[in-house]
Structure formats: structure tokens, C-alpha cells
Backbone bond lengths (Angstrom), bond angles and torsions (degrees), N, CA, C in turn:
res aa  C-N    CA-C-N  psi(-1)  N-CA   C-N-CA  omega(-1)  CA-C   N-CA-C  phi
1 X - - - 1.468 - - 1.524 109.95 -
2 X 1.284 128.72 146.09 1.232 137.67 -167.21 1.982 100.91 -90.47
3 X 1.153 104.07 137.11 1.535 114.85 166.65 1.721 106.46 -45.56
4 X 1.549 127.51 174.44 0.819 137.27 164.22 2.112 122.17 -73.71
5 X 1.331 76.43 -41.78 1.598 86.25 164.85 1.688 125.86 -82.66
6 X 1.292 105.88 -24.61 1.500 93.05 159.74 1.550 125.78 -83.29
7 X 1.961 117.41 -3.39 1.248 121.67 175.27 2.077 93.18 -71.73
8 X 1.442 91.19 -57.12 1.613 107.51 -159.27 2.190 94.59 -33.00
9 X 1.777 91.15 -62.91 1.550 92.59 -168.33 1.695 124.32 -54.02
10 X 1.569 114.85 -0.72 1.269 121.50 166.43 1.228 124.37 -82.66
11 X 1.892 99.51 -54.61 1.431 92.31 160.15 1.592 127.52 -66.55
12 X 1.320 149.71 9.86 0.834 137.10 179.70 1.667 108.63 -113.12
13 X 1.604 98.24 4.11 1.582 107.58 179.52 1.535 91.33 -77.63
14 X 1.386 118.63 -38.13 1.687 134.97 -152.17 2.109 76.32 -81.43
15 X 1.006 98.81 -85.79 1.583 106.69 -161.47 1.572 115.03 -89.42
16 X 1.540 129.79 80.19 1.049 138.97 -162.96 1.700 116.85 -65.34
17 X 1.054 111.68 109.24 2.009 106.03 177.52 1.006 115.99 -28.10
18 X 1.449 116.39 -74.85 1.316 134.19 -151.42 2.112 95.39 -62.28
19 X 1.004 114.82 -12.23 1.836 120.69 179.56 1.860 85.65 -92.66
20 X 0.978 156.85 11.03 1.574 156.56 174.60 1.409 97.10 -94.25
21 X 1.627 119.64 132.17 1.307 146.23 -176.24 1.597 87.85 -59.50
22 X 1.570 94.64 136.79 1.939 98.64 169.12 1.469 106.96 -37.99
23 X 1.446 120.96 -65.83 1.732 121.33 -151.15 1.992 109.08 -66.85
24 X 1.668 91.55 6.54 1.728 90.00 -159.60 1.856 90.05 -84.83
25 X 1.116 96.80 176.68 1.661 119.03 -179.32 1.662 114.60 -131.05
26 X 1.133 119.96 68.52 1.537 116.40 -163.61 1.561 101.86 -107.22
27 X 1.213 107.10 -177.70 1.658 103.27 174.98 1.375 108.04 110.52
28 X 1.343 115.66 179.59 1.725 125.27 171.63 1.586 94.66 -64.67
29 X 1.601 108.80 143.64 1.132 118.01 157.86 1.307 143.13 -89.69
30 X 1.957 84.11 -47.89 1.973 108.68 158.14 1.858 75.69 -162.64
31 X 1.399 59.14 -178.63 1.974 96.93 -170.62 2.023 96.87 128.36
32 X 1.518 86.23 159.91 1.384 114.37 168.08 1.745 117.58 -93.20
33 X 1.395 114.72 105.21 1.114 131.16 -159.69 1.835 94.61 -56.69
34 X 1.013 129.44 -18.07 1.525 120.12 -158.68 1.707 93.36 -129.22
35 X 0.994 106.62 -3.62 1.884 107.54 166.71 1.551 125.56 -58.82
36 X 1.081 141.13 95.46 1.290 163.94 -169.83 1.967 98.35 -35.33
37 X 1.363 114.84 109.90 1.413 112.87 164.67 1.607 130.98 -115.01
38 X 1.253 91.76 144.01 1.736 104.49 -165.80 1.276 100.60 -124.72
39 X 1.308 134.92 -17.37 1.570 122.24 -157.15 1.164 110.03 -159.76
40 X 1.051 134.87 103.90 1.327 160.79 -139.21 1.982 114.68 -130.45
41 X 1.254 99.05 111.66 1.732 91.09 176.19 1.353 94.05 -140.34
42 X 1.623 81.15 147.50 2.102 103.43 178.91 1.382 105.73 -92.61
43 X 1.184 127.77 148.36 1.782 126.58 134.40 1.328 104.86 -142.28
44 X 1.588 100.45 174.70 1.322 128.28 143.85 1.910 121.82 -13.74
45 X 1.061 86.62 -86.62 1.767 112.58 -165.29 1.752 105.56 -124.12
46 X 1.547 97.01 144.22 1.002 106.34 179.16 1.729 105.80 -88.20
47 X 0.975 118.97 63.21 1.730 108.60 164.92 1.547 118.15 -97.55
48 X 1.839 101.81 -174.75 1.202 109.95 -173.18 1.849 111.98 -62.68
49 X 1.056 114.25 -46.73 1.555 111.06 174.76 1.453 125.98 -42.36
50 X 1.620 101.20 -59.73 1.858 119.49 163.09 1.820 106.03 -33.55
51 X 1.535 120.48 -61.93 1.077 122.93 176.14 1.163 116.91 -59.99
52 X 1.536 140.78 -58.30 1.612 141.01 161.42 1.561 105.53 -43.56
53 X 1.448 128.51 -12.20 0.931 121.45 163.65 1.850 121.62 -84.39
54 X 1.093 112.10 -66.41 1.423 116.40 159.46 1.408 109.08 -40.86
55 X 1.225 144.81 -62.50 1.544 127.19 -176.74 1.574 121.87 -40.17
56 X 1.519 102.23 -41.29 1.248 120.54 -172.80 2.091 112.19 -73.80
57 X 1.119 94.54 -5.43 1.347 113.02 -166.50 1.189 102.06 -93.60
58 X 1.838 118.28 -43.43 1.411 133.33 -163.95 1.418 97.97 79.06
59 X 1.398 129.99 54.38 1.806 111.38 173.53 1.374 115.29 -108.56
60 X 0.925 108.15 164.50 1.596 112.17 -153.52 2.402 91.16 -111.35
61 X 1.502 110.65 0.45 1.275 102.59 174.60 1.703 97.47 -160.19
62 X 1.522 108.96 144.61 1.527 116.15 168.94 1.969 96.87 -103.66
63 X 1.007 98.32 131.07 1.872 87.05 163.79 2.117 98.33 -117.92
64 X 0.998 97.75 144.82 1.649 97.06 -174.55 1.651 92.87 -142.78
65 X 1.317 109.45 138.74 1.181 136.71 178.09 1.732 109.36 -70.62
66 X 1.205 121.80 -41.43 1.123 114.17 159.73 1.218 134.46 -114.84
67 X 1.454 131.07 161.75 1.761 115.11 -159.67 1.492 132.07 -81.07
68 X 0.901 156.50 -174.39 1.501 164.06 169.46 1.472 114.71 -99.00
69 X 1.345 107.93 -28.31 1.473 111.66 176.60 1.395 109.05 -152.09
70 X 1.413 112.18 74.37 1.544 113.34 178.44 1.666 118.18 -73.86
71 X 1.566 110.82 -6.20 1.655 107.71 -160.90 1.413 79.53 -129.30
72 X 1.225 133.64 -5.49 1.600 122.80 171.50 1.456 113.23 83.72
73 X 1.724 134.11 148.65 1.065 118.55 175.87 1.356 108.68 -157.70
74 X 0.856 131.18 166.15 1.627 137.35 -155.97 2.009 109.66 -105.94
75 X 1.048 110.78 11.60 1.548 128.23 -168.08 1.583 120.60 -166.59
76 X 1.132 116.14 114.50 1.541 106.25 158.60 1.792 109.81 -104.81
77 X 1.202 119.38 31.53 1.240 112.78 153.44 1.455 129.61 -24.40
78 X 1.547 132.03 140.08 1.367 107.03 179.80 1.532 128.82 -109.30
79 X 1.535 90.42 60.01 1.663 107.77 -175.39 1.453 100.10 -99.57
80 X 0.894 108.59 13.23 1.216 99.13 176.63 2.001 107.62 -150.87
81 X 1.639 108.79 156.99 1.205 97.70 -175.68 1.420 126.14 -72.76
82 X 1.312 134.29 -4.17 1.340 149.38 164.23 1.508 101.40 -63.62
83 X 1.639 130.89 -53.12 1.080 140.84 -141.49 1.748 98.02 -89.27
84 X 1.643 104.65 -39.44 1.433 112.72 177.17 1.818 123.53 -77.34
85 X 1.330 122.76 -4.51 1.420 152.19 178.00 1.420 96.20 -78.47
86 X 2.059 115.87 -39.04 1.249 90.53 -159.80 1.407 88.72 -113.52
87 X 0.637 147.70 44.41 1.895 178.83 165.82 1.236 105.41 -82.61
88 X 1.257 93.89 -82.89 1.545 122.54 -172.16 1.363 106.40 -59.08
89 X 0.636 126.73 -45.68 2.009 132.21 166.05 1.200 127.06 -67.16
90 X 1.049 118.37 -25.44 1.618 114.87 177.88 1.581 91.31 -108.31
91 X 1.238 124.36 -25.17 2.069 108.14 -178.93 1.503 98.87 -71.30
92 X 1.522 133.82 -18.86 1.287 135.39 178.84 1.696 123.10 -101.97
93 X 1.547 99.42 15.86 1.906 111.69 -177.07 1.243 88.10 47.81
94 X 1.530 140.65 76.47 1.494 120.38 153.24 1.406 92.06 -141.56
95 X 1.100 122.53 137.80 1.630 150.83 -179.08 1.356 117.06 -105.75
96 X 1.574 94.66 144.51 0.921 118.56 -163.32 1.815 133.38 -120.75
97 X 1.956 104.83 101.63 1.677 96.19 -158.92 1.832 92.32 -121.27
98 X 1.306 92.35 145.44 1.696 112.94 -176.00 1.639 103.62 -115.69
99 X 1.416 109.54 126.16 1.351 136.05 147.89 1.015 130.47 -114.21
100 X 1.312 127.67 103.63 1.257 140.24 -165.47 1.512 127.19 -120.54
101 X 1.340 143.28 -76.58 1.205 170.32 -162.45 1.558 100.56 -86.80
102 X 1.617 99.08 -65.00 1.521 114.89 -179.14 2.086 103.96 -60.28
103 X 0.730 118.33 -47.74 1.424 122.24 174.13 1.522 122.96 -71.78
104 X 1.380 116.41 -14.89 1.330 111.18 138.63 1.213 121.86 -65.60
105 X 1.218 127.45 -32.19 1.689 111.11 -151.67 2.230 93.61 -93.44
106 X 1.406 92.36 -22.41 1.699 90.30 -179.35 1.259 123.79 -64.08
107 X 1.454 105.52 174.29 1.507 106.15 -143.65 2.104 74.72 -143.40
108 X 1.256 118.75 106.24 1.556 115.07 1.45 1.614 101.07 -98.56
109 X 1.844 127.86 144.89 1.095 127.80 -157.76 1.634 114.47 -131.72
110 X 1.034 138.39 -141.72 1.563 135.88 -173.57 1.821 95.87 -62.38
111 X 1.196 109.25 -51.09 1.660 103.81 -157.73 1.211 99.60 -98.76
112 X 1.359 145.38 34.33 1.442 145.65 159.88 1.383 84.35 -99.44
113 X 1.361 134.43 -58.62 1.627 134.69 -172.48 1.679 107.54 -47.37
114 X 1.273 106.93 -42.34 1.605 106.56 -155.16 1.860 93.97 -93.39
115 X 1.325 114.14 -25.97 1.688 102.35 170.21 1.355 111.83 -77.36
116 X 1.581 122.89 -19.59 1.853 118.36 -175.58 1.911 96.75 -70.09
117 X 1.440 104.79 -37.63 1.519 104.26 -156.28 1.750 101.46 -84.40
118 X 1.353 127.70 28.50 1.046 132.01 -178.63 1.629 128.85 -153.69
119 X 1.794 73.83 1.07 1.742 103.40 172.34 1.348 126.39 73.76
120 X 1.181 121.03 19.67 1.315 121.15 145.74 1.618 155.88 -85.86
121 X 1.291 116.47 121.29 1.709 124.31 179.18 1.151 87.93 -31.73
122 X 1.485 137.00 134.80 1.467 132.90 140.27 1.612 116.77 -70.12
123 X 0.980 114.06 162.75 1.934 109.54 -161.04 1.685 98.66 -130.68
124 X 1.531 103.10 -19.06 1.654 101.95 -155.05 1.508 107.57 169.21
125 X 1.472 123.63 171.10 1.347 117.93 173.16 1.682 95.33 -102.37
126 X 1.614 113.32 152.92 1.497 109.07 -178.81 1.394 95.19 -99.77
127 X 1.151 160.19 38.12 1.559 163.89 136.72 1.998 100.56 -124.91
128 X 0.948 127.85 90.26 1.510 119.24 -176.37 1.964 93.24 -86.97
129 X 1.779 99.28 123.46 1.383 105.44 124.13 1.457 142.25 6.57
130 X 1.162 138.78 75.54 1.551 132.73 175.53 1.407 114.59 -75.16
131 X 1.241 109.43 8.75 1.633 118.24 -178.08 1.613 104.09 -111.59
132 X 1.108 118.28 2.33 1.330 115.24 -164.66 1.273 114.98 -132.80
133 X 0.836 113.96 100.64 1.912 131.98 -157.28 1.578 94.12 -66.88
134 X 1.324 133.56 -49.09 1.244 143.85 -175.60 1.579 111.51 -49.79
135 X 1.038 109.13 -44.31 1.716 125.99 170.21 1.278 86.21 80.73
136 X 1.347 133.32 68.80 1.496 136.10 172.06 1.525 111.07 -130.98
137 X 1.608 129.68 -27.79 1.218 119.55 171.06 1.193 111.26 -108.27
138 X 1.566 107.10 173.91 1.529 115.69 -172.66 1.185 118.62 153.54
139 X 1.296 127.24 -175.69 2.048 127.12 178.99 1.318 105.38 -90.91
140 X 1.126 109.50 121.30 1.859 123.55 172.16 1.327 97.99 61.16
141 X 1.940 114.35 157.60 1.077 146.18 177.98 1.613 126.20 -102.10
142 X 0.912 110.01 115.78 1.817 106.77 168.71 1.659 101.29 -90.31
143 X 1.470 105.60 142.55 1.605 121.00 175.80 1.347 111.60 -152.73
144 X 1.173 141.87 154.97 1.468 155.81 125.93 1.348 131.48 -70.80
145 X 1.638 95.48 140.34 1.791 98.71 -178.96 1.332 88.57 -61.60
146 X 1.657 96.47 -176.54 1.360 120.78 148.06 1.482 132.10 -57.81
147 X 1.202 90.12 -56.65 1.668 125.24 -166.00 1.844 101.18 -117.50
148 X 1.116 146.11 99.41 1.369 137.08 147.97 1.589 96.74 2.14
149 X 1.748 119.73 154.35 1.235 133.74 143.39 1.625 103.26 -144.92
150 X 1.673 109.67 -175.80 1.186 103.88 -164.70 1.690 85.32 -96.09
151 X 1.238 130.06 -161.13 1.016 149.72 -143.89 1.874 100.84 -100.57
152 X 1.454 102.92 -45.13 1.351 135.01 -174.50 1.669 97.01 -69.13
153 X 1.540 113.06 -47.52 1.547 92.85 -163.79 1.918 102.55 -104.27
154 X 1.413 96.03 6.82 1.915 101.29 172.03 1.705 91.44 -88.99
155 X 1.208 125.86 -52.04 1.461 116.31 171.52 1.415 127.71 -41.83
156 X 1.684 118.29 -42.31 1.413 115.20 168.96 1.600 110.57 -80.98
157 X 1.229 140.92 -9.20 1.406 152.81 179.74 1.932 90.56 -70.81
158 X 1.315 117.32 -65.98 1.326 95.03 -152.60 1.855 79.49 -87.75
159 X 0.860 126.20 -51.34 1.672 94.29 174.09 1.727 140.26 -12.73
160 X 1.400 88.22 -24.98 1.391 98.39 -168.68 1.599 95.90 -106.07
161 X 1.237 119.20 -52.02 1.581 110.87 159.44 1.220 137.31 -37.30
162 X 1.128 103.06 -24.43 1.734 115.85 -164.46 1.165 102.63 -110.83
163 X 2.285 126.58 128.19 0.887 116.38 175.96 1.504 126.22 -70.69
164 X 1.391 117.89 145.12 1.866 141.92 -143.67 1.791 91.90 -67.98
165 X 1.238 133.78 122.31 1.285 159.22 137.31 1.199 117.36 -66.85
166 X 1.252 130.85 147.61 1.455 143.06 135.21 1.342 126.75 -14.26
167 X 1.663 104.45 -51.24 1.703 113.27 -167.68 0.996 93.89 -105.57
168 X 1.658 151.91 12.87 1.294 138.75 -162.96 1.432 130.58 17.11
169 X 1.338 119.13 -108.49 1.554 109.72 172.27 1.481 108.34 -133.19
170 X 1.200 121.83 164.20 1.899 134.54 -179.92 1.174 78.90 -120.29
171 X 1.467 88.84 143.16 2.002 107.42 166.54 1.761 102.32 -134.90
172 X 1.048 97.66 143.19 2.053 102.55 171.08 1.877 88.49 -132.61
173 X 1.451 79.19 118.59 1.767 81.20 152.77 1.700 91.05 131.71
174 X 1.580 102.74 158.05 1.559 111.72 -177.07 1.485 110.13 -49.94
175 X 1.486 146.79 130.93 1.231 132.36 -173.31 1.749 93.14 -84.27
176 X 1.360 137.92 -17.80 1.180 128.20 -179.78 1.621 116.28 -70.75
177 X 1.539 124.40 -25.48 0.836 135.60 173.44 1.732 116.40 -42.99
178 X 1.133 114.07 126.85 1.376 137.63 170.71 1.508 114.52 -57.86
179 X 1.603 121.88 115.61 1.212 121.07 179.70 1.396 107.43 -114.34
180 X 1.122 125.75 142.00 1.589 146.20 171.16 1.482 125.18 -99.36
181 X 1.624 91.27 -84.74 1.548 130.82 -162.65 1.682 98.21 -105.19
182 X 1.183 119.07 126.24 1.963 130.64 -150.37 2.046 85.38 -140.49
183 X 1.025 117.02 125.55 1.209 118.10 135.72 1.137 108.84 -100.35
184 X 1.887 125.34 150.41 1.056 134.65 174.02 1.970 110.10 -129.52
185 X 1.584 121.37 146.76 1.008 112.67 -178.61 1.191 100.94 -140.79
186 X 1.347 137.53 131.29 1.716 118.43 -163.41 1.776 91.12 -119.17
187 X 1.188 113.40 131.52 1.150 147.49 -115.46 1.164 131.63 9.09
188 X 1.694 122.55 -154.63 0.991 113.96 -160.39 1.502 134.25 -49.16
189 X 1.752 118.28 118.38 1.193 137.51 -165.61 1.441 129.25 -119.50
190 X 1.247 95.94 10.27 1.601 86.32 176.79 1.637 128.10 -102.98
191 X 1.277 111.77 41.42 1.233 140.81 152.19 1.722 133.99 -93.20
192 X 0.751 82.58 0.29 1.580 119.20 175.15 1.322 134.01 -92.06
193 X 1.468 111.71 -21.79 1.303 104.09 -168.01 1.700 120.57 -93.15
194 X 1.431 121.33 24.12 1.188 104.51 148.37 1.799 112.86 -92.46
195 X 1.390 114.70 -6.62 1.810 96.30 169.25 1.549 105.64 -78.20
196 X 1.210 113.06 -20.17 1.582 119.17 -173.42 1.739 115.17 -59.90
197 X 1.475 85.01 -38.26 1.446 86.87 -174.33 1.802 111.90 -95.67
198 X 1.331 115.72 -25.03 1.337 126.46 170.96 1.566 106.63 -69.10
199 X 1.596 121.68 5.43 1.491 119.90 178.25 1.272 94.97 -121.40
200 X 1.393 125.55 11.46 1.046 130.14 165.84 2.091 120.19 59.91
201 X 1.084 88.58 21.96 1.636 104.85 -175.06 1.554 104.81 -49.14
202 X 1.300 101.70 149.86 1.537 103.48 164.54 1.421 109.47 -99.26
203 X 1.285 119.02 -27.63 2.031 101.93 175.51 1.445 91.28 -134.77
204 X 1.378 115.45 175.75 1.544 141.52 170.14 0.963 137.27 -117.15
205 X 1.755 127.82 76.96 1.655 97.36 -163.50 1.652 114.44 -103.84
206 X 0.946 151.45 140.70 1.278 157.56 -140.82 1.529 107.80 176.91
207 X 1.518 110.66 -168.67 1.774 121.86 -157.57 1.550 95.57 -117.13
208 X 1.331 123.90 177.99 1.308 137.41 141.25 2.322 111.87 39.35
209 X 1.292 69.01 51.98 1.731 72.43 176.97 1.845 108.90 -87.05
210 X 1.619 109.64 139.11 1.529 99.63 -166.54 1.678 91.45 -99.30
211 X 1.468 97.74 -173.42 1.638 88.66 -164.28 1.839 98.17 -97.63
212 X 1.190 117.82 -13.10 1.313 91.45 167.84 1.680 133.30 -94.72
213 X 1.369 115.01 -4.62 1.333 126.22 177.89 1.758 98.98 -85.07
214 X 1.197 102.74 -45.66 1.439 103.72 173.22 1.897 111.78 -53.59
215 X 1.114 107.38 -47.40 2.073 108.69 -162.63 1.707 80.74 -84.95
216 X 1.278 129.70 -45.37 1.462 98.42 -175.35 1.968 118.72 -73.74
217 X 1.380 108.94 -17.64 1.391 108.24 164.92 1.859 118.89 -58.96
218 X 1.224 100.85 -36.26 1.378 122.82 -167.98 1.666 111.62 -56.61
219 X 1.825 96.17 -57.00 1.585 130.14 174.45 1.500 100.76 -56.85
220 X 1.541 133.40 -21.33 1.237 114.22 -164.37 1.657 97.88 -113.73
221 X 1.687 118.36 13.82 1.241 108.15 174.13 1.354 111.79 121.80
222 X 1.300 125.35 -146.81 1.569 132.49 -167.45 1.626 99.61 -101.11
223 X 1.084 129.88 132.27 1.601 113.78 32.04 1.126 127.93 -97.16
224 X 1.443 134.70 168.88 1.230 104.72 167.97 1.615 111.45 -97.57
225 X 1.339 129.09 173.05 1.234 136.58 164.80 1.307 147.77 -48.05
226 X 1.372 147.16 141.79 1.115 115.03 151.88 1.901 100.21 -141.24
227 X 1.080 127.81 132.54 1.772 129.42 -160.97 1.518 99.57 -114.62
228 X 1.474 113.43 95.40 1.682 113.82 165.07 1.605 116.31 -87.39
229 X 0.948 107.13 164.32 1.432 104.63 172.39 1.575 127.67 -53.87
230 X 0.771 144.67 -176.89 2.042 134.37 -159.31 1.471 91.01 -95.51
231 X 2.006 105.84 -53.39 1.591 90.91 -174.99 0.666 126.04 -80.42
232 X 1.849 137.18 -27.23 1.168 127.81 163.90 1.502 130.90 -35.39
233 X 1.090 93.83 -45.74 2.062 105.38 173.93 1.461 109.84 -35.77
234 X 1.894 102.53 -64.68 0.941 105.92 -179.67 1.625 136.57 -114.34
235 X 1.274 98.33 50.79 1.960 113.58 174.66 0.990 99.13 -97.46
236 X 1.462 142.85 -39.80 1.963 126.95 166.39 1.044 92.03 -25.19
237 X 1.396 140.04 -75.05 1.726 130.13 -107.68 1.860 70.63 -90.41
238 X 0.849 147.86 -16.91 1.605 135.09 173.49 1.801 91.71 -44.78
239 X 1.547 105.18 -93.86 0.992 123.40 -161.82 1.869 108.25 -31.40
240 X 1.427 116.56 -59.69 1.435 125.98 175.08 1.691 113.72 -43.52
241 X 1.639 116.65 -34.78 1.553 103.36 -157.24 2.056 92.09 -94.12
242 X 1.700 101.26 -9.83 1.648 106.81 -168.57 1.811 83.13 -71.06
243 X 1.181 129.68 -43.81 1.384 136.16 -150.19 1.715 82.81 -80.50
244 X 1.355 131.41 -92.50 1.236 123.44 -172.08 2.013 120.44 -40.34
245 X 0.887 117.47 4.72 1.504 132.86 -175.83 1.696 93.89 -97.20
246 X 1.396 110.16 -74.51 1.959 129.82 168.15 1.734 87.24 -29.62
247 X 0.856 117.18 -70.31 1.680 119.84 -170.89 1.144 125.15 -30.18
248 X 1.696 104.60 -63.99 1.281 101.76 158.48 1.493 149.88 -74.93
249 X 1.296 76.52 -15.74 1.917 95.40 174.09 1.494 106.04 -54.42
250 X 1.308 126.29 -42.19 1.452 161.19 -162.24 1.376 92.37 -49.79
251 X 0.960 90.60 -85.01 1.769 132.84 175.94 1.384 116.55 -26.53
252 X 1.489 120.57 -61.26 1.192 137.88 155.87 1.514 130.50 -88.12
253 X 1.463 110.52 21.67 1.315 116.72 163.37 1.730 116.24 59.22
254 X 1.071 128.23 15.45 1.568 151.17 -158.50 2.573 94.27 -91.34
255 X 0.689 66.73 142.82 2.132 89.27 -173.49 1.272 78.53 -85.90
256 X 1.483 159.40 49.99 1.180 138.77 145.77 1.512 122.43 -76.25
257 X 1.717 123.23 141.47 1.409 111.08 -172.23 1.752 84.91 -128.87
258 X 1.340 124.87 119.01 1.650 104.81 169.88 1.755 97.69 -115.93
259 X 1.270 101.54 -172.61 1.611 130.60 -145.80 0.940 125.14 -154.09
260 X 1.477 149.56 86.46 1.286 145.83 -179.29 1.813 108.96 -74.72
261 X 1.388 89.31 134.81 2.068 109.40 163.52 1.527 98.67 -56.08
262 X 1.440 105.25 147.81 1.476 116.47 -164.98 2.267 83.28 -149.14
263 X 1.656 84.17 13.18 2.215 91.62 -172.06 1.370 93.51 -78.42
264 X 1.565 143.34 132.97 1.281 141.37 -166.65 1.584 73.94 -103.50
265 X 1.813 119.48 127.93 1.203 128.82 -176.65 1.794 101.00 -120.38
266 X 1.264 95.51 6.28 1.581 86.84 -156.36 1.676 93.34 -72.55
267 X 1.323 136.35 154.71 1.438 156.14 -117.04 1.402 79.23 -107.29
268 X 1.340 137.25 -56.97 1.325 136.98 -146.94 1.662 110.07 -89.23
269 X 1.404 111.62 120.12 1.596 90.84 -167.57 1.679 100.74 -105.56
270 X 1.302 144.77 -9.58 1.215 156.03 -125.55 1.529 115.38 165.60
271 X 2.033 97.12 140.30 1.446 92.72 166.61 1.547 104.75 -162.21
272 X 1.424 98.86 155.79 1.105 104.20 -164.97 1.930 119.57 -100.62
273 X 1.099 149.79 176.16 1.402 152.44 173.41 1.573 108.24 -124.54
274 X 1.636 114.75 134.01 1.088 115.22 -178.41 1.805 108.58 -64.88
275 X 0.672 116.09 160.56 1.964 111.28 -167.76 1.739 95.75 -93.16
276 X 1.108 128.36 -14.54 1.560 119.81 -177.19 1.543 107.53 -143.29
277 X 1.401 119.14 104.77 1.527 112.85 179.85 1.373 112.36 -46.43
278 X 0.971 112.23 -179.22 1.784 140.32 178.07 1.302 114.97 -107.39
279 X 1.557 109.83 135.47 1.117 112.36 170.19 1.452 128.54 -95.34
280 X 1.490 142.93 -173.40 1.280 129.22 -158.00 1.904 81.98 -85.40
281 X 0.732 129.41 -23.91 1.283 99.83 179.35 1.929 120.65 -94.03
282 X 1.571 111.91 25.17 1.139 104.99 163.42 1.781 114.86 92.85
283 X 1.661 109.24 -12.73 1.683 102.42 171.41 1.370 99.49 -128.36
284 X 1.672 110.54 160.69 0.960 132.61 -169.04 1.861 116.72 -37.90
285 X 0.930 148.76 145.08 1.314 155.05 168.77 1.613 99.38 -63.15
């Protein structure tokens, strides 16, 4: 079985730090660098469930896409639920490594996962890398269907790709409209949309769109939208980095078995519909 630090230095061959946005927090969190690993599980988020999940697993590592302490803190006391995560992880020898920032920009990274699971050729990255001569990494993906669809049946396509949320999906834009050319950005993306539109995309699907960057994107034309939930976007790249992890294990002959979270963590559990639409003038019908 491979040490913990010779798992860590693979994955960080895959998802490099020093490629992590200044404000990000990636890296080992805890664990014992020379602690023997066998069992390996991905998620989303580092919460209390993810962890009651890994214990229950017996794994010897959590890797989570987003961090535990992105703003930093002066205590892991366990008065708090951050403080009890890291409790719970070190009373069970299981460690703890974050890819975040840096695993967007890789190639292949969050939005190569979230354009395969929605069926698109990738064409290019839609933020390219200036470090990367290859022109292969970067923020979010541009891809093409196969076949054109309208807007309506590319919306139920990655619906069906994408694991099932609470809020399902928001769409802006004619559903008859003809889709091709998709940039995708798995999570939050709506900072983006002048490469979106300079790639000339016909839709957008991404996380956490606000309502005024969204209605003034809208006002200035195509693309149209489509708003999944944050984790949904990005729980593929679970499944993809467990498969490139298996790879190397392969490779180097290592007893590793990993496991992707299947724990729907996303924040929103429920939603409700107003019981009587609106009319153009704003009261009930």
C-alpha cells in the first residue's frame, strides 16, 4: 500500500497547487504524511455527512473539491461544525486533501467532467491558460453536440446527466431555439460571460447565476441560459479524478480501492411553486 504522501504527490501531479487561485486554500489539510493508504473517497464538500460517510467506509483519505477552511481560522475547536469535521477525521486516521481552483483550471479538470456528463465534444477551454502552450487548460469548456437540439431538449439532456437536486435547472432563453455550440463552467460562472459570448456559444450551462448579470446577459442577446445547482456542476469531476487516481494506482501497482459520494450535499433541500402565476401586470391571476 502506498503512504499517504506518495497518494497526496500523485494527486497533486494531476492537480498542481501552485495553478490554485491566490485566495484558494488547497492542499493536505491533516493526515499523517507516512500513514499507509488503502481507501480513498471523493466528494463535493467537506461536511459532517461526507465524513460519517468515509468512517463508515473505513478510508484512510477524503479528497473534496471544495475546502474546509477557505478564509482560514485560528481554532479547530469542536464548537463548531467545521471544528467537529476535523475531529471526526483525525479520531478516525482519515485525511484530508482539497482540490479546488487548481482542478478547475486542469486539463482534464471540473468542466471537462461536467461537459462529458451532458454530452458534449469539448472544442477548447472557454478561459485558456497563458501558461500553457498546449492551449488545453483553463476556466470552463466550450463543446458541441453531435446533432443540434433545441434549447428545451439540451435542457432535459443535461438534466438527465446531472445528479437530481432540489432546484433542478433555470433556463432563460426561447426553448425552441437551436443549440450547437455549449460553453460549460461547473460552478459558479457568471463572471464569464463576456468569453461566453466572444466564443460565440449558443447556450450556457453553469452554477449560481445572480439575477442581474444574468437579465443584463439576456438583454444583450444569446446565449441563452441554463442554472444547475453549484454541486451538481461539479460532482462529475468526483467520479473522473476517482477514475484517474484507479489509473495510477494501476500503474504503480499500489492496493488502492477509491469511492465516490453519491451524499446529495448541495445546501438546498426543497422548493416550493407559487400556487397562482402572475400576470404581466404583477398580481395574482
Amino acid at each position: 500500500m502506498p503512504t499517504l504522501s506518495d497518494v497526496i504527490a500523485a494527486l497533486e501531479a494531476l492537480w498542481p497547487p501552485e495553478r490554485a487561485e491566490q485566495w484558494d486554500a488547497v492542499g493536505l489539510v491533516c493526515g499523517d504524511p507516512d500513514a499507509q493508504v488503502s481507501r480513498v473517497l471523493f466528494a463535493v464538500d467537506p461536511v459532517q455527512e461526507v465524513v460519517d460517510e468515509a468512517v463508515k467506509l473505513d478510508a484512510d483519505l477524503l479528497v473534496t473539491h471544495h475546502p474546509l477552511y477557505l478564509r482560514g481560522t485560528t481554532t479547530v475547536a469542536a464548537t463548531g461544525f467545521k471544528g467537529r469535521v476535523v475531529h471526526g477525521l483525525i479520531k478516525n486516521d482519515i485525511a484530508l486533501h482539497v482540490a479546488h481552483t487548481n482542478a478547475d483550471r486542469a486539463d482534464p479538470g471540473v468542466s471537462d467532467a461536467l461537459a462529458a456528463a451532458v454530452g458534449l465534444r469539448i472544442t477548447g477551454p472557454l478561459v485558456p491558460d497563458p501558461t500553457d502552450p498546449a492551449g488545453r487548460r483553463g476556466l470552463g469548456r466550450i463543446g458541441e453536440l453531435e446533432v443540434p437540439l433545441t434549447l428545451a431538449e439540451f435542457a432535459g439532456l443535461a438534466a438527465r446527466g446531472l445528479p437530481r437536486t432540489a432546484t433542478g435547472l433555470r433556463i432563460a432563453g426561447d426553448p425552441q431555439q437551436l443549440v450547437r455550440t455549449v460553453a460549460v463552467c461547473g460552478g459558479s460562472g457568471d463572471s464569464l460571460f463576456a468569453y461566453v459570448r466572444k466564443a460565440g456559444a449558443d447556450a450556457y450551462l453553469t452554477a449560481d447565476l445572480r439575477h442581474h448579470p444574468a437579465s443584463e446577459a439576456q438583454q444583450a442577446g444569446p446565449p441563452a441560459l441554463i442554472d444547475a445547482a453549484h454541486w451538481a456542476t461539479e460532482w462529475p469531476w468526483c467520479e473522473q479524478a476517482a477514475a484517474q487516481l484507479d489509473e495510477i494506482s494501476d500503474r504503480h501497482g499500489w492496493a488502492l480501492r477509491t469511492y465516490v459520494s453519491r451524499t446529495v450535499t448541495d445546501p438546498w433541500t426543497a422548493h416550493a411553486l407559487p400556487a397562482e402565476p402572475l400576470t404581466t401586470s404583477g398580481a395574482p391571476r
